[in-house]
C-alpha positions as CSV (number, residue, x, y, z in Angstrom):
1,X,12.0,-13.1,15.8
2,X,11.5,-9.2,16.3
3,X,10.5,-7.7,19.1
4,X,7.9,-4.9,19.3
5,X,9.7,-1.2,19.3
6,X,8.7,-0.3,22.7
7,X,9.8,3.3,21.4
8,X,7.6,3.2,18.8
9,X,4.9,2.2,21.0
10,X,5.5,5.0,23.3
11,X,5.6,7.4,20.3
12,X,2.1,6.3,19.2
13,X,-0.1,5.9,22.5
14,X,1.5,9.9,23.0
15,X,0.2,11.3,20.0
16,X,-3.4,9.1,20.4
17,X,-3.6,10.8,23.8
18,X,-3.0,14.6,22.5
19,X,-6.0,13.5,20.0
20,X,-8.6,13.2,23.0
21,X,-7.9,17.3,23.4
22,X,-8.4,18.1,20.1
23,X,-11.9,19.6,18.4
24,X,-13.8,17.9,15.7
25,X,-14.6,19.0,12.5
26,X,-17.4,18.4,9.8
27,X,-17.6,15.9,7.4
28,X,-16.2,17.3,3.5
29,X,-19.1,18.6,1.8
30,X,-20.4,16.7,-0.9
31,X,-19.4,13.5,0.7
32,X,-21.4,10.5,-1.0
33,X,-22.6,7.3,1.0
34,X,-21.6,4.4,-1.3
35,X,-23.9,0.8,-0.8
36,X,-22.1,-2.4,-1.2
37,X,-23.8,-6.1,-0.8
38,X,-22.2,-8.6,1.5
39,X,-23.9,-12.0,1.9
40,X,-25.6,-10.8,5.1
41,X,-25.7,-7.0,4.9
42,X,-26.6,-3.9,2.7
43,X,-23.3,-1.5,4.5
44,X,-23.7,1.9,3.9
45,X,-19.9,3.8,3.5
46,X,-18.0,7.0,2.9
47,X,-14.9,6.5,0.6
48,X,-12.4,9.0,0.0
49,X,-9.1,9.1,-1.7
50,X,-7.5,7.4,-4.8
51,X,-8.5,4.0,-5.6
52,X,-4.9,2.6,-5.8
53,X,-4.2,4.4,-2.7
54,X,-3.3,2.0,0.1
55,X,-6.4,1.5,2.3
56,X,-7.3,2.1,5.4
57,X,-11.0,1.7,7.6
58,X,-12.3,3.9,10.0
59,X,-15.0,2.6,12.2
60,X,-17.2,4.4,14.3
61,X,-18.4,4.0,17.8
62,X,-21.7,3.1,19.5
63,X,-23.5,6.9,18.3
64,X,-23.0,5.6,14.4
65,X,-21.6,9.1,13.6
66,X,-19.5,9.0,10.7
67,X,-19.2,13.0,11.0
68,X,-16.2,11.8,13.8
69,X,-13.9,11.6,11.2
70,X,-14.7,14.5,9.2
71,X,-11.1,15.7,10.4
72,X,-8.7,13.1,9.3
73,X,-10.6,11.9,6.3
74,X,-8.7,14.9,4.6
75,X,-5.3,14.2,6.4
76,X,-5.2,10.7,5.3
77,X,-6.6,11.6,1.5
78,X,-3.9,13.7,1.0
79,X,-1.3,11.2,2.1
80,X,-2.2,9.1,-0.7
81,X,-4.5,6.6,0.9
82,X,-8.0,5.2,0.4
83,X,-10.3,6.1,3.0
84,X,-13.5,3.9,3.9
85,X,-15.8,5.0,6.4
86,X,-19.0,2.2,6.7
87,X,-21.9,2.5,9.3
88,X,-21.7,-0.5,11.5
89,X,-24.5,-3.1,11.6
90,X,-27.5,-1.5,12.7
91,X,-26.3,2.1,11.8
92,X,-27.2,4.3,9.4
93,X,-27.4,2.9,5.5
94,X,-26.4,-0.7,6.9
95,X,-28.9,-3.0,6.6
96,X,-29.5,-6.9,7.2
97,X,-30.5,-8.5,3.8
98,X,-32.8,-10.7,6.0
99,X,-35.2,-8.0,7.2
100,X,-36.0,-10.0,10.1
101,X,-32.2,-10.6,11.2
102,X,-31.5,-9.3,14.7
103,X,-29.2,-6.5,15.1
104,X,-25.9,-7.9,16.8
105,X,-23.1,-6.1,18.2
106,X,-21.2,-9.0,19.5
107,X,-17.8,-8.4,18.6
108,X,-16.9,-11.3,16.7
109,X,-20.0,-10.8,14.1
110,X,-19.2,-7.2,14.0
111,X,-15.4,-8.3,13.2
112,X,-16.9,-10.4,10.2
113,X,-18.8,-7.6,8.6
114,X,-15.3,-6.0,8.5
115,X,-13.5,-8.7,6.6
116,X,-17.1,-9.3,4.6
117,X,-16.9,-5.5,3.6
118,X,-13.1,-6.0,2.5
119,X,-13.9,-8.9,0.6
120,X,-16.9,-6.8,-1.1
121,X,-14.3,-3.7,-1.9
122,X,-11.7,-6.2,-2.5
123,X,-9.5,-5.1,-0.3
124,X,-6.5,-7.9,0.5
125,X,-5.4,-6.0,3.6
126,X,-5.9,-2.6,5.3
127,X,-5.0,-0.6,7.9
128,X,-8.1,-1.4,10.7
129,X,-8.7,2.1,13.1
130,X,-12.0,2.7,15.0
131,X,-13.1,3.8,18.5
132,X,-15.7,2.5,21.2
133,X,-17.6,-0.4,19.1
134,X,-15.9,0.3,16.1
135,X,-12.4,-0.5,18.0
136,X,-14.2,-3.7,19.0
137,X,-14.7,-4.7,15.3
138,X,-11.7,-4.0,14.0
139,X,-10.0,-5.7,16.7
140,X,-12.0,-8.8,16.3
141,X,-11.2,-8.2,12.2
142,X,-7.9,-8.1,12.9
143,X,-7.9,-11.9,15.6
144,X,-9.9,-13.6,13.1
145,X,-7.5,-12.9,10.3
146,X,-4.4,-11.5,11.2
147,X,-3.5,-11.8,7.2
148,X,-5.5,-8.8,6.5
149,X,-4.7,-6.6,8.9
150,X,-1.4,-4.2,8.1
151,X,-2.0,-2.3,11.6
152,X,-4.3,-1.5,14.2
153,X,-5.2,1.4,15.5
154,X,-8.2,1.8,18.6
155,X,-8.6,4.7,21.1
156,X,-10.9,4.8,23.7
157,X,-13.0,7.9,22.6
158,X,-14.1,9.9,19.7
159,X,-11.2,10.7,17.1
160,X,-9.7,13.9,16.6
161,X,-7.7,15.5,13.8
162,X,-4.7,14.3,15.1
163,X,-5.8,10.6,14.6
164,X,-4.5,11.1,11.1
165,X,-1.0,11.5,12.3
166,X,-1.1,8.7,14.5
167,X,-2.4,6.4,11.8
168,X,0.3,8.0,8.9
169,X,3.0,7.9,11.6
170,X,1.8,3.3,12.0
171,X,1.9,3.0,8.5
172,X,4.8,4.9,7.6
173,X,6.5,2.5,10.5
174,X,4.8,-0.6,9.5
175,X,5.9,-2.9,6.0
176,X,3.0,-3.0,4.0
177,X,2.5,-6.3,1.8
178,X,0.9,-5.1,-1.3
């Protein structure tokens, strides 16, 4: 049984702490919320990046700002992956089907509408990344099925440019299954 690369590990937590001290950028222009139908919610995303590209998820924290990622959107794209950006439950374009649904942000729900927007994309697996609630979602994505997670990625504030390295630097580490 392997163990985890404690090197590695070091590696990554150092490049998501020079992140924190970077500035953010702007969403690309032109960028496009997409709606897709899950069997509980209406979820607003952003989606950048080839089709075929290998996928990865960014989720945002508590202030629903999707414009947090405007700076590693590009990195990532031009890496060759598929970037999805959704609004959480309760944020932006993401509604509850059932109009008189209660908003939830326990973790464990919020982890489902992950996998339920995967299954809706038909994604198999992904790369999961967020921060604040997002990192809680993708997280709980990731406990209730491992299968579908390549690699995790949370920080404890609002990404920065360099989140894109981090997340290239996982995968390039990582063995992805498809």
């Amino acid at each position: 049984m392997p163990f985890f690369n404690r090197r590695r590990f070091l590696m990554s937590t150092a490049i998501a702490s020079a992140v924190l001290s970077l500035p953010a950028m702007a969403m690309p222009a032109g960028g496009v919320v997409h709606q897709v139908s899950t069997d509980l919610l209406d979820i607003g995303y952003y989606e950048a990046g080839p089709e075929a590209g290998r996928p990865i998820l960014l989720l945002h924290g508590a202030d629903g700002d999707l414009e947090r990622f405007a700076g590693v959107v590009p990195q990532l794209v031009a890496q060759g992956f598929r970037v999805i950006v959704p609004f959480l439950r309760g944020h932006g374009t993401t509604t509850p089907l059932d109009k008189a649904a209660p908003v939830s942000t326990q973790e464990v729900v919020l982890g489902q509408d992950v996998l339920d927007l995967m299954n809706a994309l038909h994604i198999p697996e992904a790369v999961l990344a967020g921060f604040d609630l997002g990192g809680h979602a993708v997280t709980a994505a990731a406990t209730l099925r491992p299968s579908r997670c390549v690699a995790l990625v949370t920080v404890n504030s609002a990404p920065q440019p360099a989140l894109a390295e981090v997340l290239v630097q996982m995968v390039r580490m990582g063995k992805w299954r498809t």
